[in-house]
N, C-alpha and C positions, 0 to 999 in steps of 0.2 A: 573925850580925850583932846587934850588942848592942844595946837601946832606951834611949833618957833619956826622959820627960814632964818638962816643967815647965810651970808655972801657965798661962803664956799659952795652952796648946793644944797647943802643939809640939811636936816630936819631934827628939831626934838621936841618931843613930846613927854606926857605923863599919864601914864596906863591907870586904870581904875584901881593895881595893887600899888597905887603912891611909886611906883619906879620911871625915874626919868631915861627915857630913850635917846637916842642919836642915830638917825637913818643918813646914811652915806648921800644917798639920792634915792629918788620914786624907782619903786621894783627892789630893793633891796630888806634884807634886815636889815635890823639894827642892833644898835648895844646897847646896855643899860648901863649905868651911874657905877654899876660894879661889875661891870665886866662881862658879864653874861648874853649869849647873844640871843637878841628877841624875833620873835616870829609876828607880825604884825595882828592884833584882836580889832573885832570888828567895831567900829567908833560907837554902836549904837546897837545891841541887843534884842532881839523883836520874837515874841512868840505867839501863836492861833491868831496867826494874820486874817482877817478878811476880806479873802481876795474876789476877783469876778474871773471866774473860772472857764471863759468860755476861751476856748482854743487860738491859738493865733500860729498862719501861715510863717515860717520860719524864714530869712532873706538866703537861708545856704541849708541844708536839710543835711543831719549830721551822715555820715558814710557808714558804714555794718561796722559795729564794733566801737563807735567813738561817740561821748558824749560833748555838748555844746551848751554854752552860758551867755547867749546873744549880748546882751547887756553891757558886758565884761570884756567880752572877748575871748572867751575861754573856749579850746576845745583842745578835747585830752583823748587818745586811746585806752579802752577800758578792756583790762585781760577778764581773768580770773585766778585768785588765790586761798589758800587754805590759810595763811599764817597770815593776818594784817599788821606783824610786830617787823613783819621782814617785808616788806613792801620793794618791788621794783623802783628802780631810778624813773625820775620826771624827764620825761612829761607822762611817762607809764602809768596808770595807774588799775586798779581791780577792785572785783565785785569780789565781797564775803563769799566764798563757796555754799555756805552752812545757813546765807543771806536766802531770801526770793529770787528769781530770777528776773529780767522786766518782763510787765505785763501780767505778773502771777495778781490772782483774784483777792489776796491776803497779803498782810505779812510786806517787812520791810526790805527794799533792794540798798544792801549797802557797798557802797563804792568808796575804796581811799585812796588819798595822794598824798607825796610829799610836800610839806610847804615850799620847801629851793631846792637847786639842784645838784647833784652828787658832786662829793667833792674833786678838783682836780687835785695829782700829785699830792694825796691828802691833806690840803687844803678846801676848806672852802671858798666856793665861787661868790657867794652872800647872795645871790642873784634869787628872785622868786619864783617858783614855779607856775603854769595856769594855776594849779591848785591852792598857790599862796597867794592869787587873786580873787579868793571868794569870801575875804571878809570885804569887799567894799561890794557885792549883791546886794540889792535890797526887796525890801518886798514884795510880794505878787511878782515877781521878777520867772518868767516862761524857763526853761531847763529842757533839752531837748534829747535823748539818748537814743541811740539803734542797738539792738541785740547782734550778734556776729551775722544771723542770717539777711540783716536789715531792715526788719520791722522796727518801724520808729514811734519811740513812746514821749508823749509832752509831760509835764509835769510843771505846778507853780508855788514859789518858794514862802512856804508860812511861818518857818522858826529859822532862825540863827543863834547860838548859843555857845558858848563858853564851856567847857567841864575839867576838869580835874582829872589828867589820864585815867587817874587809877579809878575813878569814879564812873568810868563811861559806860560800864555794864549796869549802871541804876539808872539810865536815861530813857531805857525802855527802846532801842534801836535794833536789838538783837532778836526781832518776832519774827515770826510765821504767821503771828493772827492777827485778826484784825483789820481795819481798812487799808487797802494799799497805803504805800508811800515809796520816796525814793529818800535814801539819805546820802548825803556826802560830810566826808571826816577827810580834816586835815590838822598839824599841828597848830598850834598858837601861845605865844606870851614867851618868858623869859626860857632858856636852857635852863634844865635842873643839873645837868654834868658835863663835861665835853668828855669825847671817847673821840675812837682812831676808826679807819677801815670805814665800812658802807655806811653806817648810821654814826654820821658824825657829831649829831647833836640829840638829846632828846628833850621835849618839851615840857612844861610844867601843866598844862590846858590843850585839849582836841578842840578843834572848833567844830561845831555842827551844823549843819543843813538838812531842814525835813523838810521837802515839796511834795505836794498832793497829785496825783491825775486832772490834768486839764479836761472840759467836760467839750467833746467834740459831736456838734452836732449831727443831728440825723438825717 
């Protein structure tokens, strides 16, 4: 994805669907060519990273209940929810009920967020959320989570990826089996409608995150 700057602050780019962007300033969406407002995609796509898995001491150890993105700078409180179409306001965000729990021996723990945050006075703020900060992760990139009771689980980031909302149940995210993982979903790319009230935009692409368990020595 290519960058413009000009004087004002701005930014524009062009996304890999040929749409040119306009980001106000750093931390915001932006707009496209026609109006639609964009959710920022990750410049650079990456899948079965191969990482060095061994464990790394954290500079701040996340608190019972809140996950962390050292890297980035991300830390988010993580509930639990039954519905991922109705997602709490950011910086809130939740584990799949129907997902793994962390730390479970199988099976994927999925956690969502909004990309920005709720509107004011139904308006949008444009502003992005921690969670609209995880397309610029990269990989083998550490991931740090605590369950409510405070056991803290590490995890390191192998895929980031793009999907098709409607498509996000063939990504294979939604297991019980299998080798652990942790996933994080948020939105990404242009608005496919604008609407009123809590979900003031909906997106055309989920963005994905799948990190593995850190291998903590004996």
């Amino acid at each position: 994805m290519g960058l413009t700057s000009h004087n004002t602050g701005s930014v524009t780019a062009t996304d890999d669907d040929g749409l040119t962007i306009t980001y106000p300033r750093q931390g915001y969406v932006g707009t496209t060519d026609n109006g639609l407002t964009y959710a920022p995609r990750p410049a650079t796509e990456f899948r079965a990273q191969n990482c060095d898995l061994s464990s790394q001491t954290p500079d701040k150890t996340p608190a019972a209940g809140q996950l962390t993105v050292p890297s980035i700078g991300v830390e988010v409180p993580v509930g639990i929810s039954a519905n991922l179409s109705a997602l709490p306001d950011a910086p809130q965000t939740v584990r799949f009920d129907q997902s793994v729990p962390l730390g479970a021996g199988s099976g994927k723990t999925v956690i969502a967020g909004h990309v920005d945050y709720a509107p004011e006075d139904g308006h949008s703020t444009g502003k992005l959320s921690p969670f609209g900060q995880l397309h610029t992760a990269g990989p083998c990139d550490h991931i740090y989570a605590a369950d409510a009771q405070g056991q803290q689980r590490e995890y390191i980031l192998t895929d980031m990826y793009t999907v098709p909302q409607e498509q996000i149940e063939t990504t294979g995210i939604y297991t019980t089996e299998g080798n652990p993982a942790l996933v994080l979903v948020t939105c990404s790319g242009p608005s496919v409608n604008d609407a009123s009230g809590d979900d003031l935009f909906a997106y055309r692409y989920n963005l994905i995150l799948e990190a593995i368990p850190a291998e903590v020595a004996a």
